[in-house]
TILUM-552853 format. One record per residue: y, x, z of N, C-alpha, C in turn. Coordinates in steps of 0.1 Angstrom, whole numbers, plus 5000, padded with zeros to 4 digits. Atoms other than C-alpha are relative to their C-alpha. Example, Ala and Ser with C-alpha at 12.3 -4.5 7.8 and 13.67 -1.06 7.14 Angstrom:
residues 2
498850095000495551235078501250095000498949915000498951375071501149925008
//
This chain:
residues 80
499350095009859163716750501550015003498049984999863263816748500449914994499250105011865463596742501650114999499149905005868363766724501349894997498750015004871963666719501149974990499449945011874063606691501449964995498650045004877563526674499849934990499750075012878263296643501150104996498549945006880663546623500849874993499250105011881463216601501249905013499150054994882362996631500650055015500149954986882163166664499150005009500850044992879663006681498950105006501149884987877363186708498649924997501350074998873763106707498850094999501649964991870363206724498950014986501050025008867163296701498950095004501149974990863763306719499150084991500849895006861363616702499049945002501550035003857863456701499050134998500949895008856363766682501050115000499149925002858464066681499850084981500149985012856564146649500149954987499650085008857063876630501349984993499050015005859663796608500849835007499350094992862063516624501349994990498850025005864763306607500749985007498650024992867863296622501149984993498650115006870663026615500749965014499050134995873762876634499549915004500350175003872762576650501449945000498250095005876662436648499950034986499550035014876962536611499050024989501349925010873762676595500650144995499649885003875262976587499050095002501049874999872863306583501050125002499349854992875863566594500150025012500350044985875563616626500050175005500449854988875663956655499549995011501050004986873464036683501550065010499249944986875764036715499250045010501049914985874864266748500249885009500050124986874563976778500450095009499549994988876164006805499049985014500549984986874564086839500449995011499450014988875464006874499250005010501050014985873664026909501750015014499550004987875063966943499350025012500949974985873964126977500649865011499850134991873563837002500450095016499549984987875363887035500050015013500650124982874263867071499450175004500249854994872864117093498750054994501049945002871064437087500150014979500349985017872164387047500650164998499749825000873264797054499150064994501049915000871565057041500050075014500049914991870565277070499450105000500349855006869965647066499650065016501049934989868065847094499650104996501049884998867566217100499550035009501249944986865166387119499650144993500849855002863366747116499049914994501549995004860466797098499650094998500649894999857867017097499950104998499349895004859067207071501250085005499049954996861967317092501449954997498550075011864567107069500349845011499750154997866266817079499049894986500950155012864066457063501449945000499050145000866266177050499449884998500250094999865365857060500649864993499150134997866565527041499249934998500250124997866165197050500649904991498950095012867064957020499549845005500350094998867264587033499649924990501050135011864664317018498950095000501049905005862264627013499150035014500549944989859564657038499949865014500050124991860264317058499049925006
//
């Protein structure tokens, strides 16, 4: 269930609109003005790595049997 994004071209306004059905047909209005013009905006995304020890990646070679160097990584949270 997406919820999608959108603009008021009439007044500006930003506003959320939750997909139920993707198949369905869905009205979509303004809730500040009723307006039906409107654009789908991309959202914005953000993440932050939390800090403290061990938040490193750590990479480790070693032989392997094939003769080649292996590469080892260690991605912190993974494996804990």
């Amino acid at each position: 269930m997406p919820i999608f994004e959108f603009r008021c071209l009439k007044c500006g306004n930003l506003f959320e609109k939750l997909f139920l059905n993707r198949d369905g047909e869905v009205q979509i209005e303004c809730p500040a003005c009723h307006a039906d013009s409107f654009e789908r905006i991309i959202s914005k995304t953000s993440y932050k790595m939390a800090p403290g020890n061990g938040s490193q990646t750590k990479v480790t070679r070693k032989s392997c049997s094939s003769g080649n160097d292996c590469v080892t990584l260690e991605i912190p949270g993974h494996g804990d």
